[in-house]
N, C-alpha and C positions, 0 to 999 in steps of 0.2 A: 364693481371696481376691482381692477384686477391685484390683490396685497404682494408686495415685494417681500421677498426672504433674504432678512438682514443675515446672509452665510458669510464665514470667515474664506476667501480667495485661497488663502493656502491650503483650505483642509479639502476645499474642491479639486485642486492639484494633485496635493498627494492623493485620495482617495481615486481617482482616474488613476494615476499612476500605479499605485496599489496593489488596481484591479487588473493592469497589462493592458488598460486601455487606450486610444490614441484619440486627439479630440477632434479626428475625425468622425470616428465609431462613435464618440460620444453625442456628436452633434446629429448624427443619423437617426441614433437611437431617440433622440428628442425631438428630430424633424425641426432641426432652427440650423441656420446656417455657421462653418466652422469658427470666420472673426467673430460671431457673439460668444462663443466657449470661448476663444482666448481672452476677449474682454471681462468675463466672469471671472475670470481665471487669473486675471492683472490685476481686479479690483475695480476697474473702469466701468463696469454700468454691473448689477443683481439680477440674477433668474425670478421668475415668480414662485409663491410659494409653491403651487404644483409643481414646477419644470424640477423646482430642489427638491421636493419630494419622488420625482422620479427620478433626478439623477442616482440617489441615495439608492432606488432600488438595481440600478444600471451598476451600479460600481460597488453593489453588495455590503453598504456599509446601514450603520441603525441610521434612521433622521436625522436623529438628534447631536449624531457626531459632527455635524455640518455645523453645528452650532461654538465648536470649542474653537478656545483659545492656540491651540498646540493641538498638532497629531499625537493623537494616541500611542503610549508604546506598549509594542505588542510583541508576544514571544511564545515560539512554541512549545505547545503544552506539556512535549515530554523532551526525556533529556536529548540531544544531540550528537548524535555520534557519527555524522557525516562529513567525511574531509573532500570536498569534491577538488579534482586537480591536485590535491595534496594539503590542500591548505581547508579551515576551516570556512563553511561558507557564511557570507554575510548576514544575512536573511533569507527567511524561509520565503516559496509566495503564498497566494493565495490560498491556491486551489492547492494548496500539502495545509498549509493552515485549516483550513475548510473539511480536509479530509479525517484530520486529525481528530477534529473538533467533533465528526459528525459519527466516527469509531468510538470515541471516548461517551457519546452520550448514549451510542447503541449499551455498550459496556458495562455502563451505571445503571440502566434497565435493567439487565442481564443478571446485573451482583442481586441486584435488590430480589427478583424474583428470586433466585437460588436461596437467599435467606429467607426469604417468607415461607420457602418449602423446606425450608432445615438439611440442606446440603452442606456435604462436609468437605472443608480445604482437600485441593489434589494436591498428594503427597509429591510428587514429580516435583514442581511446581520449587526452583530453588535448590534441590537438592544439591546439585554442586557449586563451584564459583572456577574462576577465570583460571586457580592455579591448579585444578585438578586437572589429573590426566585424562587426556584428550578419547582414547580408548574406553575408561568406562563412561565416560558421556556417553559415548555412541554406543556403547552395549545395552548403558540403560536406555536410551531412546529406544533404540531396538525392541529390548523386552515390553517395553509401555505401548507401543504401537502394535505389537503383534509381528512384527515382520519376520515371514518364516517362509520355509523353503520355496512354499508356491510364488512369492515374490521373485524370484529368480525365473519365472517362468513365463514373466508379463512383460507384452511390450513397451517402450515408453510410456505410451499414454494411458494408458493401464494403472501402469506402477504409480505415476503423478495421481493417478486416483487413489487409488488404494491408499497413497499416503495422505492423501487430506482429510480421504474418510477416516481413516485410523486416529487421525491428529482430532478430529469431529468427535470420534467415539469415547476418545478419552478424559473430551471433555475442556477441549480449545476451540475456539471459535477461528474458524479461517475465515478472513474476509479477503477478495481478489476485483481490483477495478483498476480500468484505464481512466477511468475521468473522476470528477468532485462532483463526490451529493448527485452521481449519474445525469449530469447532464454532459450527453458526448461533442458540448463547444465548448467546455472544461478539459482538454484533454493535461491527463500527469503527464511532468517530465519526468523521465529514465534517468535525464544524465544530474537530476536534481535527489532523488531517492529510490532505492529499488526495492524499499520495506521497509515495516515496523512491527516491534513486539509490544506488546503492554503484559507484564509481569504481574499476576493477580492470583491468589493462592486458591479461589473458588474459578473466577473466569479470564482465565488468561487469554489472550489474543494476539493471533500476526494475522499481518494485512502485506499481501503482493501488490506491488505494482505491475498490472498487468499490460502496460504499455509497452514493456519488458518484452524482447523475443522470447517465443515459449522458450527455447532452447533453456534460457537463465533463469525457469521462474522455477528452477527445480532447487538449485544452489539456493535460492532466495529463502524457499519452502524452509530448508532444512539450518541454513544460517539463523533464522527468525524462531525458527525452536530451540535452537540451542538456546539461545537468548534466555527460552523460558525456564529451562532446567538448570542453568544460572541465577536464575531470580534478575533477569537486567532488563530493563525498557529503556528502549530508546527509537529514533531514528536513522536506519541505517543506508549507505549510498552504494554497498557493494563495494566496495575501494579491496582491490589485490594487494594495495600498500598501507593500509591503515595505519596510524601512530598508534590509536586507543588499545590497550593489550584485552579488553574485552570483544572487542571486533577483529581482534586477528584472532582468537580463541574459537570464536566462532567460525569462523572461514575453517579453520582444520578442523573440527567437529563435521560442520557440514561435508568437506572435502574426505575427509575420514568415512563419515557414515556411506558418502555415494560409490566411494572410487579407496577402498581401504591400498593404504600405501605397500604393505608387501606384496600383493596379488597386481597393484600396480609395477611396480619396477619390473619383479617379474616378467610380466608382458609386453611391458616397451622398448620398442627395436630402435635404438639406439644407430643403426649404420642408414637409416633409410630417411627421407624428408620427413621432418615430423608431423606432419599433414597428413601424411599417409598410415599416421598410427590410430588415427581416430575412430574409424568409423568402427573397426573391431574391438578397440577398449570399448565403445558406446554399446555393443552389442552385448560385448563381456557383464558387462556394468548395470546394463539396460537402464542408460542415462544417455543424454545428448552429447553429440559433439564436442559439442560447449564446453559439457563441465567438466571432459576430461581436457579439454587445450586448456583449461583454468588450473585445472590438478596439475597437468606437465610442467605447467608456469608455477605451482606453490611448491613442486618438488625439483623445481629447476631445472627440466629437461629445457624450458626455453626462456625467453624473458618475456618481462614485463610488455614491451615493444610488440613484440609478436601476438601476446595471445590480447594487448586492446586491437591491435586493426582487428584480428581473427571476429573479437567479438562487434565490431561493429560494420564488420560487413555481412554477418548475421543478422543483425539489429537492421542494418537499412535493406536486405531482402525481405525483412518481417513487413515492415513499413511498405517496400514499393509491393507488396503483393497484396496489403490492404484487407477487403473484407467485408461482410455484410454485418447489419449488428447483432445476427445472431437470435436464436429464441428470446421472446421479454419475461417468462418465469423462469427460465435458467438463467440467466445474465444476471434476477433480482436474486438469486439461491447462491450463485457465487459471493453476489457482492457483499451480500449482507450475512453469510454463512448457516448452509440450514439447519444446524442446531439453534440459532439464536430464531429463527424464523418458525422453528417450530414450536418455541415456546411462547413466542408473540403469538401467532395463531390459537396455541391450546388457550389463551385467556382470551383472545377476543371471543372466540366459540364459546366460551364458558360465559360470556356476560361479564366477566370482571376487568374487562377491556375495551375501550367504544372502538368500533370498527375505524371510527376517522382517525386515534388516537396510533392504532396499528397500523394503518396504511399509511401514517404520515412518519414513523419511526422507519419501518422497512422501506419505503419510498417507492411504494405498490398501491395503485390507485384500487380504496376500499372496494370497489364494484369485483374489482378483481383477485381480495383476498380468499373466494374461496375456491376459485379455479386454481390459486396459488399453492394451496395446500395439500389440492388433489394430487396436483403435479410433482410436491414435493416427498407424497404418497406412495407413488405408482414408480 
């Protein structure tokens, strides 16, 4: 006999809801037709207990939540520093909840191995705050990363390397992904957050949204470090208006570090469309487009008006030109950051780590962790 699952109608709602699911999609994924979800969903007739046991795994929520009184209230795990539109946003969704979630426990592996090895706090890590001058920020990033004259010498995608290796070397964890927990029917929203820092004096972390036109994820890069040499965590949305005086601090750190303001004025021509000053500050700079129409807009050569269309008709040529998905042990090496991957690896090789326990952390199927290593080798 088939047992009925006494679920609360509401918490099936929201949890679909939740999920950004429609109870279309829901009733697909269950193979029952759409009036039985709304009936479930009004209270009018109960799933069985499989059907809510698989809802539960459809709309990514525990079993057992199906069971309460009231929806859960839930909150993102670090502080918030996103004004999208200007205003503060209501709620996070899912898939930035999920991503959060799924950094912060890479993160706590991470701390715990570095203290079992007797690793000592990066001094960086804090050293200034929001009212320090803007300039030694960026000179001490500078000195901590290495960045010296051959930088000037690299093409964009070059220098983007070099600076995450550098950021790698020192002993930050870059992680970069377009979707949650890598599944690519997760995809992030850009115009929901464009990164995050986790401020931690052994393992500090930023995380790209790689959804992001490459052009932006350079600003991103360098906005999300500042963050660290602040000592600030939070989540940020990229906002050129920000209220929060830690997130405009950041943007001219960043803005400062890529595109230093007297070597900027300098160079820009002022009688001519300002479109037409890009593409040689970009070479000057050996930065994107992008991030000098972003600098022109924080040093007021244009407004605010001009450099969002700029940026988002960047943003939808990223989009309509699309893409393959890329190598699967590079894509696992950005997303998870290979200094944290190489540490996962050194202990599962070592025995003090079960292979299922590492390929479920990195999110690299164990058969394939030692091809992964090879690769992150060579």
């Amino acid at each position: 006999m088939t047992q009925t699952a006494f679920i609360n109608p509401e918490i099936l709602c929201w949890s679909r809801q939740r999920a950004g699911l429609s109870t279309a999609q829901i009733a697909q994924d269950l193979s029952v037709k759409m009036q039985r979800i709304k009936a479930w969903e009004d209270g009018r007739s109960l799933p069985t207990f499989n059907q809510a046991q698989k809802w539960a795994v459809i709309a990514r929520i525990p079993f057992g939540f199906l069971f309460l009184k009231t929806p859960p209230q839930e909150h993102l795990p670090l502080p918030d520093l996103r004004t999208v539109g200007g205003v503060f946003p209501e709620k996070p969704s899912l898939n930035l909840m999920d991503t959060v979630r799924d950094v912060l426990r890479k993160q706590d592996w991470y701390l715990e191995y570095l203290q079992d090895h007797e690793c000592s706090p990066l001094p960086f890590v804090g050293r200034f705050n929001s009212r320090s001058p803007v300039k030694d920020v960026v000179a001490d990033i500078r000195r901590v990363l290495g960045v010296t004259d051959a930088f000037a010498r690299m093409g964009y995608e070059d220098y983007v390397r070099a600076l995450v290796s550098a950021a790698e070397g020192a002993g930050i964890l870059v992680m970069r992904s377009g979707v949650a927990l890598g599944n690519t029917h997760r995809k992030l929203d850009v115009s929901e957050f464009r990164g995050f820092a986790i401020s931690n004096a052994m393992a500090p972390v930023v995380f790209i949204n790689s959804a992001d036109a490459p052009a932006a994820r350079l600003f991103t890069l360098m906005h999300e470090l500042a963050h660290i040499w602040i000592g600030s965590t939070g989540v940020s949305d990229g906002s050129v208006q920000s209220a929060l005086q830690e997130e405009a601090f950041c943007n001219a750190v960043a803005g400062e570090f890529l595109a230093p303001e007297l070597v900027f004025r300098a160079s820009w021509v002022s009688d001519v469309y300002w479109e037409e000053n890009l593409a040689s500050l970009a070479a000057l700079f050996r930065v994107s487009a992008l991030v000098i129409a972003r600098r022109a807009r924080d040093l007021g050569y244009i407004n605010s008006g001009q450099y969002g269309s700029y940026y988002r008709r960047i943003l939808q040529a990223y989009r309509d030109k699309g893409g393959g998905g890329g190598d699967y042990y590079r894509t696992a090496a950005v997303r998870n950051s290979p200094r944290l991957s190489r540490a996962v690896l050194a202990e599962a090789q070592s025995g003090r780590m079960l292979l299922r326990d590492a390929g479920k952390l990195l999110g690299v199927q164990p058969a394939r962790l030692k091809a992964y290593g090879m690769k992150l080798s060579a």
